[in-house]
N, C-alpha and C positions, 0 to 999 in steps of 0.2 A: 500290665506288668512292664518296666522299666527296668531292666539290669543288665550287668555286662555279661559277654559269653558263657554263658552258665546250662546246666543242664535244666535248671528253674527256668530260664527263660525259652528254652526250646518245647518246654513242656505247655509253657502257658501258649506259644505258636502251637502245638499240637491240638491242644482241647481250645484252637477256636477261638482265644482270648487278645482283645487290644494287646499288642508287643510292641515294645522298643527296646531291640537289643543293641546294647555298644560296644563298640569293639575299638580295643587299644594296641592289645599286641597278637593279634590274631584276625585273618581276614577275613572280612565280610563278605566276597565274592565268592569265598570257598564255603564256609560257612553262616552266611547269614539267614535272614528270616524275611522272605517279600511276599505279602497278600495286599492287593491294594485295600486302602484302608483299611487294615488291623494289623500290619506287621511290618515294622519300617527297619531296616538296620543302620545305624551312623556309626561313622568314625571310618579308619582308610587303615587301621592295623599297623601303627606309626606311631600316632599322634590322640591325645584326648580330644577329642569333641569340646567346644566350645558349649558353654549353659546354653546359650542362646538356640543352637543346633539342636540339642536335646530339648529344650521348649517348642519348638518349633515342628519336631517330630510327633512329640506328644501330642501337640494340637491338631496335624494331622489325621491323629488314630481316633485323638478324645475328641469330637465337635463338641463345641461349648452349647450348653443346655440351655433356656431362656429362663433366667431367674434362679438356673443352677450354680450350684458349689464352683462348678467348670469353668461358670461365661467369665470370658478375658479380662473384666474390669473388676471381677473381685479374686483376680488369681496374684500370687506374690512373684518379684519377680527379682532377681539376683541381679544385686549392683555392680 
């Protein structure tokens, strides 16, 4: 799950599931999500997160698969 401060996104940190929640106007340190590998929070409750940041995040939670939909060279990536 990828989405910003949501009660969705707290739910899918609850049952367990890969999370990256973002946070733009609200703080990550008060509220975020941290499991090493499966639950990362970005952003500083200020400012958007850069794509990059959020790809970056993702790739941490999601290891790319060998020959899967995931692995890095068949993933798309924002110009």
């Amino acid at each position: 799950m990828v989405g910003t401060d949501t009660g969705f996104v707290h739910l899918s940190h609850a049952l367990i599931k890969p999370t990256v929640m973002v946070f733009v106007s609200t703080d990550a340190e008060h509220s975020g999500v941290r499991a090493p590998n499966r639950s990362i929070s970005i952003g500083d409750g200020h400012h958007v997160p850069s794509v990059q940041v959020a790809i970056d995040a993702v790739d941490r939670i999601y290891p790319a698969r060998a020959g899967g939909a995931s692995a890095p060279s068949s993933r798309v990536h924002a110009a």
